[in-house]
N, C-alpha and C positions, 0 to 999 in steps of 0.2 A: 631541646635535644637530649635523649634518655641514651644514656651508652651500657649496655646490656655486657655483666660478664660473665662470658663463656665459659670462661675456662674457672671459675672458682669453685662450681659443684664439686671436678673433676678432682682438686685437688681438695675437697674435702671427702670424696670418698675413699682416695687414697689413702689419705688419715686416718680412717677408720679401719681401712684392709688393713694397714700397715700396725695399727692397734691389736687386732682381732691376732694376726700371728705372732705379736709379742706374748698375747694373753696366751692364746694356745700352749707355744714354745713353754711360758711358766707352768701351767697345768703338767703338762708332760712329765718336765722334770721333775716336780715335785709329787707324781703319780710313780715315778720309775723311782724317788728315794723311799718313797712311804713302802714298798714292794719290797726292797732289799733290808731295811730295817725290820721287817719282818720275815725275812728269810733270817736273819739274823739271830733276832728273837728264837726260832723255832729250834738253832743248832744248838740254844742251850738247854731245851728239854732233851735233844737226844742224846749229850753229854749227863743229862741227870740217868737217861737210864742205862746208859754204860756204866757210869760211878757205879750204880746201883746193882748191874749186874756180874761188878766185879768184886762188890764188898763182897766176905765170904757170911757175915752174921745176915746180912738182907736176904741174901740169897738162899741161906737157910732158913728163916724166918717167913720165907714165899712159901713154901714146901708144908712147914710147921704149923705156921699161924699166918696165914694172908693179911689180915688185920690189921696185926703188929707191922709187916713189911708196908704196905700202902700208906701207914701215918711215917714210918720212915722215907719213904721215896716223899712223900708232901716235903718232910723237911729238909730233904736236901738241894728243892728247886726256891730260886734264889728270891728275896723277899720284893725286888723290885718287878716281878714280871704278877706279879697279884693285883695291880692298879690297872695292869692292861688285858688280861687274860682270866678267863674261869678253866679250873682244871677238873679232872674227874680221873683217877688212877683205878682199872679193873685186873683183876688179875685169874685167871681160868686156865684150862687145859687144854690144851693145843689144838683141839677139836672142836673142844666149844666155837661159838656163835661169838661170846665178848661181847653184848653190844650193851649199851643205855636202857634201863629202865626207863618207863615213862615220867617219873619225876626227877631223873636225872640228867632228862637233856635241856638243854638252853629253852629259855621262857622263849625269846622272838628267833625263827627264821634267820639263820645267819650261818657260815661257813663253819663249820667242825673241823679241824687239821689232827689225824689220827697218828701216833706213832706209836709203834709196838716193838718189842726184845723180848724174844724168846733166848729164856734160861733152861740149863739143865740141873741137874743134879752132881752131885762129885763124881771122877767117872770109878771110885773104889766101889759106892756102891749098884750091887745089881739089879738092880732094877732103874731104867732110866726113864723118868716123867715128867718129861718136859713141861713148863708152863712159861703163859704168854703174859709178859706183860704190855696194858694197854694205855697209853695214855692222851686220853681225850683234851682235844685244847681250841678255846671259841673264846671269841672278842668277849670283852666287856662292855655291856652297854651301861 
């Protein structure tokens, strides 16, 4: 006499559905933290270029010598976001284009997050020419 059971397929595919949306559920959440920690990430370059566009030496230093001003803006974005991010600081006239040369953009295909502040001049003097600064920001591989 062979007693056949029905019902244990049933509750082994349970276990698995029941698997499959715990796994899911885990993905999710840890897709929705990985998201905000990089919104995160991102509000402290737009605090480096406020900092930046409110010192008044940086500011003139954009105008004077761009140079001088981009290895300043490097220094004042914070030493921990360099393990996670490649940066790239352009600075140009409000008209220009701003973008990447071709040996300054990312080796592989990956997401570029652009933020930009446009500076003036002091407003005593007369002449006002605006420039933009840009600052280019892509994962580290």
């Amino acid at each position: 006499m062979v007693i056949k059971a029905k019902k244990g397929w049933l509750k082994i595919v349970e276990a698995c559905v029941a698997l499959i949306i715990i796994i899911g559920t885990f993905f999710a959440i840890s897709e929705f933290r990985d998201a905000k920690k990089q919104e995160n990430s991102l509000d402290i370059f737009y605090s480096v270029l406020d900092q930046a566009a409110k010192d008044k030496q940086i500011r003139e230093e954009i105008f004077n010598s761009p140079e001088i001003a981009i290895g300043k803006i490097n220094a004042l974005m914070p030493a921990s976001t360099n393990q996670y991010f490649e940066k790239k600081v352009k600075i140009c006239d409000i008209n220009d284009a701003c973008i990447l040369l071709e040996g300054e953009m990312p080796s592989k295909e990956t997401e570029v997050y652009i933020i930009e502040r446009i500076v003036s001049t002091n407003l005593n003097i007369k002449e006002l020419n605006p420039k933009r600064i840009k600052l280019y920001i892509w994962k580290r591989f």
